[in-house]
VEXNU-700951 format. One record per atom (N, C-alpha, C, O, CB): x, y negated, z negated; residue in one letter. Coordinates in steps of 0.001 Angstrom, whole numbers, padded with zeros to 6 digits, always signed. Glycine has a CB too. Layout:
<pts>
XYZA...
</pts>
This chain:
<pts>
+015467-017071-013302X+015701-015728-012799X+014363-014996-012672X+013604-015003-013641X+016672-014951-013729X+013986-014297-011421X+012950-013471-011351X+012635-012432-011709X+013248-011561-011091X+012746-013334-010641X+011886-012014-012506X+011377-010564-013200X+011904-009193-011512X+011573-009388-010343X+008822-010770-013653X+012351-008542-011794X+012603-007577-010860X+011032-006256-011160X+010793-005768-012265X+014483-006933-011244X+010399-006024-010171X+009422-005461-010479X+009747-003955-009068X+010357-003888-008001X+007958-006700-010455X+008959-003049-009876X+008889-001776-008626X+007089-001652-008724X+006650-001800-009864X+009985+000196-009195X+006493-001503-008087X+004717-001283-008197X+004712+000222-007075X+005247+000796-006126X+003470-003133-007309X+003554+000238-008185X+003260+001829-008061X+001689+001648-007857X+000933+001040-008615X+003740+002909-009588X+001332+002361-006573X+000124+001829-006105X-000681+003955-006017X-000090+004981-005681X+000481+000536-004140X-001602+003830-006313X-002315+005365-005863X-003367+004976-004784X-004370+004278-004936X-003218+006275-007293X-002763+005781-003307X-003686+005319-002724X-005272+004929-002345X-005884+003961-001893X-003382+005603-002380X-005649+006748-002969X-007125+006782-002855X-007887+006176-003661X-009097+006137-003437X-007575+007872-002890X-007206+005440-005023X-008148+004610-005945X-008074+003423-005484X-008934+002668-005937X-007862+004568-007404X-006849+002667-004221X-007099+001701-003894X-008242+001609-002867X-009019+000655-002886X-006063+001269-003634X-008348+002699-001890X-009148+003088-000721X-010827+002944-001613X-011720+002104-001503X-008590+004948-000022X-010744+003723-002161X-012238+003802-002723X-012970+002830-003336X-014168+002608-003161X-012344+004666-003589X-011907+002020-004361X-012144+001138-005199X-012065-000511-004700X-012656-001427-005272X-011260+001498-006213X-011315-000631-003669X-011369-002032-003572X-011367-001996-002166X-011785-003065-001719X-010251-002892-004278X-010946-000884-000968X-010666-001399+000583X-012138-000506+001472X-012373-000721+002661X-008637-000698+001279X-013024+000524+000566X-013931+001212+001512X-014939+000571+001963X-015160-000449+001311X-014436+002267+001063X-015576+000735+002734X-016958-000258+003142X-016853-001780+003326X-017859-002488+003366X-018053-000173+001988X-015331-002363+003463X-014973-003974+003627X-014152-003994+004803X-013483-003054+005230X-014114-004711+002318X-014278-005366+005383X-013571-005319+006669X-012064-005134+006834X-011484-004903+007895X-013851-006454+007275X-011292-005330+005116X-009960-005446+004921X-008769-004065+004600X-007854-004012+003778X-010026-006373+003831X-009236-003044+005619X-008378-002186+005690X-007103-001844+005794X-006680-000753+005413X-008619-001883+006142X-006239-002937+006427X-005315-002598+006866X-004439-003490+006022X-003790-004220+006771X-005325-002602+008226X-004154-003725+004668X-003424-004346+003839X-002159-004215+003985X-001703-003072+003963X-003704-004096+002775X-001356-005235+004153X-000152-005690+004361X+000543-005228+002833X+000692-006326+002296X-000192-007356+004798X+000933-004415+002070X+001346-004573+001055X+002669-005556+000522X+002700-006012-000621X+001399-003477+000881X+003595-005767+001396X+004498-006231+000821X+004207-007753+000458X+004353-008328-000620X+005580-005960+001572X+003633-008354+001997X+002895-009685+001477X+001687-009603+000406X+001682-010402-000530X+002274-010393+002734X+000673-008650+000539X+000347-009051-000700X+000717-009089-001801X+000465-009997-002593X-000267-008782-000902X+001525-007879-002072X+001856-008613-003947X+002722-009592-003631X+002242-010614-004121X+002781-007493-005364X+003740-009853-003080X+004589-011587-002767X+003574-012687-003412X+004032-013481-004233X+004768-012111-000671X+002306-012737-003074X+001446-013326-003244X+000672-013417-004213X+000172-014486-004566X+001053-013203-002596X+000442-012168-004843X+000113-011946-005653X+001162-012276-007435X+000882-012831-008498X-000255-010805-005078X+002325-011597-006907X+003283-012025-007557X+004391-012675-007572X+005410-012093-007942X+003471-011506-007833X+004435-014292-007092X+005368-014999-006658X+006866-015499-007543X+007734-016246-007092X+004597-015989-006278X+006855-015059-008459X+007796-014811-009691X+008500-014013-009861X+009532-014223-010498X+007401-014690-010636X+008175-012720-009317X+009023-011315-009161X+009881-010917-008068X+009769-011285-006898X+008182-010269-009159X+010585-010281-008460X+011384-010174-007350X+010979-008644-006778X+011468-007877-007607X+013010-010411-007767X+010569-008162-006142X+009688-006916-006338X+010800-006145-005111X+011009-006452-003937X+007607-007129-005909X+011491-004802-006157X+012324-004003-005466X+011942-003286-004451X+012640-003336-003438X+012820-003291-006149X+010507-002275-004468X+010185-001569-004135X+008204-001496-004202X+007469-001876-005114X+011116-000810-004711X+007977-001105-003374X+006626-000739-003414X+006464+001359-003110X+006910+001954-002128X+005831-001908-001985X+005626+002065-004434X+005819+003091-004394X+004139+003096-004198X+003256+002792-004999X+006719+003732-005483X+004052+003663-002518X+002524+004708-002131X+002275+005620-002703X+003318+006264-002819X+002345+005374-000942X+001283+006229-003279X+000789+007555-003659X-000181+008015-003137X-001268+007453-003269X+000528+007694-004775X-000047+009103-002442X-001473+009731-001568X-001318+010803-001153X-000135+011127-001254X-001973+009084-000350X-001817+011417-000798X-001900+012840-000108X-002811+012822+001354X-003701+012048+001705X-002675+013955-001263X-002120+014173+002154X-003204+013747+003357X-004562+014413+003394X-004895+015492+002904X-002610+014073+004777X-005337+013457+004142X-006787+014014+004068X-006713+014891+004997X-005796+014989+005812X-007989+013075+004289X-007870+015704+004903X-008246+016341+006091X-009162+016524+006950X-009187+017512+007683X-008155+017050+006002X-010229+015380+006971X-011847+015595+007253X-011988+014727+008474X-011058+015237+009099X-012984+015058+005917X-012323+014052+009065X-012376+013559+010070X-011705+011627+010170X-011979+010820+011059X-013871+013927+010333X-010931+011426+009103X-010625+010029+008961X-008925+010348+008848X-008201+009384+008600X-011490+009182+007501X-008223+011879+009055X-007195+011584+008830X-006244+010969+010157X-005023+010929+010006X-006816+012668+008189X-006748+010581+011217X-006015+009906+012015X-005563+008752+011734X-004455+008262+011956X-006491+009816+012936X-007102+008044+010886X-006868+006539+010147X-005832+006643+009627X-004846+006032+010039X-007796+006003+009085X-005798+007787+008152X-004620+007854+007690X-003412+007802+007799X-002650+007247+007007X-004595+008321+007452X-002989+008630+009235X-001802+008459+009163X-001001+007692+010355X+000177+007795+010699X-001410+009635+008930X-002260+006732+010957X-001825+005429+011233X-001291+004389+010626X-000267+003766+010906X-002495+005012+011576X-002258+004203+009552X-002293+003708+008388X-000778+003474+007948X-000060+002474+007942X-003100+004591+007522X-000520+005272+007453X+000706+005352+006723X+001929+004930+007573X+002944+004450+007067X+000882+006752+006208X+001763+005142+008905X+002902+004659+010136X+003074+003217+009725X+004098+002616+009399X+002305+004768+011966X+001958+002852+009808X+001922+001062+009494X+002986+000849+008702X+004099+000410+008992X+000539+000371+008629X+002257+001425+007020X+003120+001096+006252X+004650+001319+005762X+005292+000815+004840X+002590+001226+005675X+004988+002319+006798X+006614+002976+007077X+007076+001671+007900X+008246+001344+007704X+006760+004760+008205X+006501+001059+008588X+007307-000366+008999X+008009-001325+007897X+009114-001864+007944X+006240-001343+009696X+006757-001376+006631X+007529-002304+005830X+008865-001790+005222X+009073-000582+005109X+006675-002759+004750X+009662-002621+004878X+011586-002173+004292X+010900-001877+002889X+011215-000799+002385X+013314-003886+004206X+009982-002702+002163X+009961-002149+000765X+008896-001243+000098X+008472-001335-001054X+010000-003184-000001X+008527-000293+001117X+007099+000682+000881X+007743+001973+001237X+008329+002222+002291X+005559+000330+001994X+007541+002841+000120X+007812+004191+000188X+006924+005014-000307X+006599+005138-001488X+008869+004470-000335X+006447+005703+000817X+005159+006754+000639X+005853+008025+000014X+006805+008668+000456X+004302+007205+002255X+005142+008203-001095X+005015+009527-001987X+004234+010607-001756X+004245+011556-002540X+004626+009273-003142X
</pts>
């Protein structure tokens, strides 16, 4: 039986900390943790972010469009 998991992601510490200045912006979340966690059964993926306002928020809320495609990502 698979661990049932919900992940709780904050966006801007992922942005800053692991996706700024690298070519890998546009992270697939649901496949990655799948991948990351192939044991879990992972209910939900919970976004945390707020919108920017400086000249990158178009990225943003492309971005966030993106991730409104996946069934198990819900932006906070």
């Amino acid at each position: 039986m698979k661990n049932r998991s919900i992940i709780y992601i904050d966006g801007f510490n992922l942005y800053y900390c692991a996706v700024k200045n690298t070519p890998w912006k546009w992270l697939d979340m649901e496949r990655y943790f799948s991948l990351l966690l192939p044991d879990d059964d992972i209910q939900i993926i919970k976004y945390f972010t707020a919108k920017i306002l400086d000249s990158h928020k178009a990225n943003q809320k492309a971005y966030i469009k993106a991730l409104l495609t996946l069934n198990k990502v819900q932006i906070i």
